[in-house]
N, C-alpha and C positions, 0 to 999 in steps of 0.2 A: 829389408831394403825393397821398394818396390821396384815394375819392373820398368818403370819410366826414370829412376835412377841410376838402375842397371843400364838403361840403352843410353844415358850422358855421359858414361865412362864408358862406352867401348867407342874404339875410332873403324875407320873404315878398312885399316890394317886387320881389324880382328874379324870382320864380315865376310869379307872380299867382295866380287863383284856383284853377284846374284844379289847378296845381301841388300848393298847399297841398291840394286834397281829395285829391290821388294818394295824398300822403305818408299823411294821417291816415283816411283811408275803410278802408285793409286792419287798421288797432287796433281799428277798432269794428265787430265783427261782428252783424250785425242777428239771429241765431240763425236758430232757423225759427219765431219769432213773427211771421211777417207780411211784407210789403215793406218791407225797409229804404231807406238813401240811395240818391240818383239816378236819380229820378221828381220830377213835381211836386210828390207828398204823398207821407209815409208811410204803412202800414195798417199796425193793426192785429190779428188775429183776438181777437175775443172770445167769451165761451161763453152769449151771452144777458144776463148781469145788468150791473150798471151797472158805469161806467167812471171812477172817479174823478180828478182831473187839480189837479195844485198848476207854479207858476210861481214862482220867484226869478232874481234878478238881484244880483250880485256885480262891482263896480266898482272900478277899482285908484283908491287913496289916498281913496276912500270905504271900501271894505270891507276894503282891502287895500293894503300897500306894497310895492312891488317890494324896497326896504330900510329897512327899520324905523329907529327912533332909537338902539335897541340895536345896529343893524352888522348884524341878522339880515339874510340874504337868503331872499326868499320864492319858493319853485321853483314851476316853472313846473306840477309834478307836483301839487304842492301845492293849486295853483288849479284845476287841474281834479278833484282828487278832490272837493274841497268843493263844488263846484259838484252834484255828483251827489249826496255827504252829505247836504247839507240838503233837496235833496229827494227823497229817498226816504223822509227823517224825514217829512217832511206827509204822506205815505201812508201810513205805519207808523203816525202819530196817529190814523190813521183807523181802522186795527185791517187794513190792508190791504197787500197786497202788490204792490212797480211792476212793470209788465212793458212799459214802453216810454218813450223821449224822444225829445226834440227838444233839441239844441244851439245855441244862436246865438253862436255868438267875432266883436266886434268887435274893431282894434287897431291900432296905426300903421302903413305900410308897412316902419319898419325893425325892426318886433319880428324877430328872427331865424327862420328856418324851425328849427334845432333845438330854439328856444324852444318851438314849435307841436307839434313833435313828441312831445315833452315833455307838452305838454298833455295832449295825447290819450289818451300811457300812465298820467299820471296819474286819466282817466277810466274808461280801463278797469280800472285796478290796485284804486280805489273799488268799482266793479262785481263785481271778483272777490274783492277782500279782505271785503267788507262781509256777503258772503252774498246781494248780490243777482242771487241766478243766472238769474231768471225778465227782469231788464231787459235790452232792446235797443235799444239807438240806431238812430233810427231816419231820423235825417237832422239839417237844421239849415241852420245862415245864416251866410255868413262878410261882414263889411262892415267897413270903413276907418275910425279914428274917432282923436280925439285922445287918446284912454287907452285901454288894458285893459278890455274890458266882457265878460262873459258872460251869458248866460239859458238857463238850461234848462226844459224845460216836461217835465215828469213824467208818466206817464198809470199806474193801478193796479187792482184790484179787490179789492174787499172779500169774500172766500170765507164770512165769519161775520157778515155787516152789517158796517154801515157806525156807529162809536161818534161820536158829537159829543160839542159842550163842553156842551151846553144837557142833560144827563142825570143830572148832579151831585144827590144828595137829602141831606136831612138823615139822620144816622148812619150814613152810609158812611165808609170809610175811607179818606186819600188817601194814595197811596204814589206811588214816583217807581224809573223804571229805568234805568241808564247813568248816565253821569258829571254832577256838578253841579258848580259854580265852576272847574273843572279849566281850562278854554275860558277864562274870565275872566282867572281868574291868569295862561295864558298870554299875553292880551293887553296887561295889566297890565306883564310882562315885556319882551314888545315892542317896546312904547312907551318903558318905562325909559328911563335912559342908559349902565344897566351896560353892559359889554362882555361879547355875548355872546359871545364866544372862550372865556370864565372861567366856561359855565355847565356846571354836573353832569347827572349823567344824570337824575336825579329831576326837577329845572326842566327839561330840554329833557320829559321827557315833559308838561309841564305846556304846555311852548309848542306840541308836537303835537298837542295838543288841541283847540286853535284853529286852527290851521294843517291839521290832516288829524283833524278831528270824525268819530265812532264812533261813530252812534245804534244802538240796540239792536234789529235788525231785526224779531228773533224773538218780541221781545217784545211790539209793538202786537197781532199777531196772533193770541198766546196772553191779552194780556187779554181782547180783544174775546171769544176762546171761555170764559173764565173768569165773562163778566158784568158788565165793566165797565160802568159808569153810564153812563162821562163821560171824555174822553180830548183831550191834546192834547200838543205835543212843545214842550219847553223850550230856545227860540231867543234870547228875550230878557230870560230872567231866572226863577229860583222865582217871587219875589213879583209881577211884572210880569204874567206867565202865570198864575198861581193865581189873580190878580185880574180876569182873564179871565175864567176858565173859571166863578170862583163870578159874574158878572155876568152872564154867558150863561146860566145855571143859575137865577139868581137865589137865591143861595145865600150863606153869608158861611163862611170856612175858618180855622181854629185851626190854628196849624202845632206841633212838638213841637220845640224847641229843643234837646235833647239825642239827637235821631233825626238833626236837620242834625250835630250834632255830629264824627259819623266821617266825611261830607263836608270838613270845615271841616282834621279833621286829616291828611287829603290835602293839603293844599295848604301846610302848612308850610313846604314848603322855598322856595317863591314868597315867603311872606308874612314869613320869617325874611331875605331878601333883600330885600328893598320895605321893612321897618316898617310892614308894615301888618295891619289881622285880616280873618282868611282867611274869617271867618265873612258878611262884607259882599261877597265872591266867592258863596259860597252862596248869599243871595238875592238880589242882582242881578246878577252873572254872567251872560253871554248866549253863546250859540251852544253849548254842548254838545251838544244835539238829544240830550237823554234824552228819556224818556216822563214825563209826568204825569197820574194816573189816578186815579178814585174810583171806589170795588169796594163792593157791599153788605156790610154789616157781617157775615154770613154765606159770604159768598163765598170761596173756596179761592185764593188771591194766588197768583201765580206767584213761584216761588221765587225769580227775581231781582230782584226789587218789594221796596223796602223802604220801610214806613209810616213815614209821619213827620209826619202828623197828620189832623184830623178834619172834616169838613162838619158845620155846623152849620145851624141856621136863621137869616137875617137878622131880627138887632132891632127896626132903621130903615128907611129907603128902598133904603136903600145896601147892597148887599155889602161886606165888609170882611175884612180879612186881618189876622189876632191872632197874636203868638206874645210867652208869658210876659204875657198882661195888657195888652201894647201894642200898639196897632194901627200896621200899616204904609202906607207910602203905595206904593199900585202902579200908582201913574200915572206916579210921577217914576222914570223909566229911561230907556235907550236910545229913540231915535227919530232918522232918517234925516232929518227937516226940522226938529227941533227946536233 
């Protein structure tokens, strides 16, 4: 038996901890941004201005099934790139760039050490596929638990400020960067009952989208120098998020039904399989971790920005989110204790 056969039958029960960091401490190289793992703290260097810092946590059979209802199996590469995805997206919203984490994996003692391993490349594989060259890991937590838990905690700076949701004005323009409903429909899929052994390449990229999410890194940082208002990253939906950002803004937002529209005909081949319309992926859909952003109505958009509708002033008390004449509700979405 070699000894690469050997280490896909031991689990992390039979390692323990030292083991497990042996294995995955040499995937994540802390660069020369600072003191990496194996000290009490990590450090960072920074160049004087501020440091901004976002935290998620992703859960198996909350956030995540080790095997879907479709027969998908969800790798282990998979979980760890998402883990990084979505938070590099809350620094990206900020118009800013990550340059450092912390990692905490909880998990049974029989999750496999190949499983772990796995992990890890999938962290760094996020790191390097996604363009974020400036992040380093920089340590983390490993602890024992009855599922699958991960939290990363993010650290970034903002080279151009720092854009909020609260900067939204009346007659700016809202436009959106990176995928929309794609993430949905793949969950949608999922969840199904089809057999995913029978799905084509168009539905699996649709199920990659959820499973290995691709926020647009380039992008928060060329709004924020373009002038954005108002900025925030699309996790739990268009309408959910938009009704955000115009609440924080105090602002109420007309969306463009026919701008969603080349979103909506992406997802075809999800929504030709389901019976269902693609266009309800569009604005409720959650986890893509595109940009959403409001630019002065003068302002020179980055060319991968595309508008799909308008800031307006609020009527009533309320912010509100209109598209064709009817107002949406952007409260009823996705929620973790709902």
């Amino acid at each position: 038996m070699t000894n690469q056969q050997t280490d896909n039958n031991l689990t992390v029960g039979d390692i323990g901890e030292q083991g497990i960091l042996n294995e995955i401490l040499p995937l994540l190289d802390a660069k020369d941004a600072g003191l990496g793992p194996g000290d009490d703290a990590g450090a960072l260097r920074v160049s004087g201005g501020e440091v901004v810092v976002s935290v998620d946590t992703i859960v198996q059979d909350q956030d995540f099934r080790l095997v879907w209802p479709s027969g998908h199996e969800h790798k282990a590469y998979d979980i760890g790139w998402k883990s990084i995805a979505q938070n590099v997206s809350d620094i990206n919203a900020m118009g800013g760039v990550s340059t450092g984490a912390v990692v905490s994996l909880s998990m049974p003692s029989d999750v496999s050490l190949s499983w772990v391993r796995e992990f890890a490349e999938g962290i760094a594989g996020a790191i390097s596929s996604l363009g974020a060259d400036r992040l380093a890991i920089l340590g983390g937590d490993l602890s024992r638990s009855s599922e699958i838990s991960v939290t990363t905690t993010v650290l970034g700076e903002c080279e151009h400020g720092k854009v909020l949701r609260t900067g939204a004005k009346a007659g700016d323009r809202l436009a959106v960067a990176g995928r929309i409903g794609a993430a949905g429909a793949g969950l949608a899929l999922l969840d199904a009952r089809h057999d995913s052994t029978s799905w084509n390449r168009a539905v699996i990229r649709l199920v990659d989208a959820q499973c290995k999410p691709v926020p647009p890194l380039e992008s928060g940082p060329r709004a924020a120098q373009a002038g954005a208002h108002a900025m925030m990253d699309i996790s739990d939906g268009l309408v959910r998020d938009a009704g955000r950002l115009a609440k924080a803004s105090r602002v109420s937002i007309e969306l463009d039904k026919s701008a969603l529209g080349v979103f909506a005909q992406r997802l075809e081949p999800a929504a030709n399989l389901l019976e269902t319309d693609p266009m309800q992926w569009v604005l409720h859909g959650g986890e893509d971790f595109g940009l959403l952003a409001s630019f002065p109505a003068d302002a020179e958009i980055p060319e991968e920005f595309t508008v799909i509708g308008k800031v307006v002033r609020t009527a009533g008390r309320r912010s509100t989110i209109r598209m064709d004449g009817r107002q949406l509700d952007y409260r009823n979405a996705f929620d973790h204790f709902g």
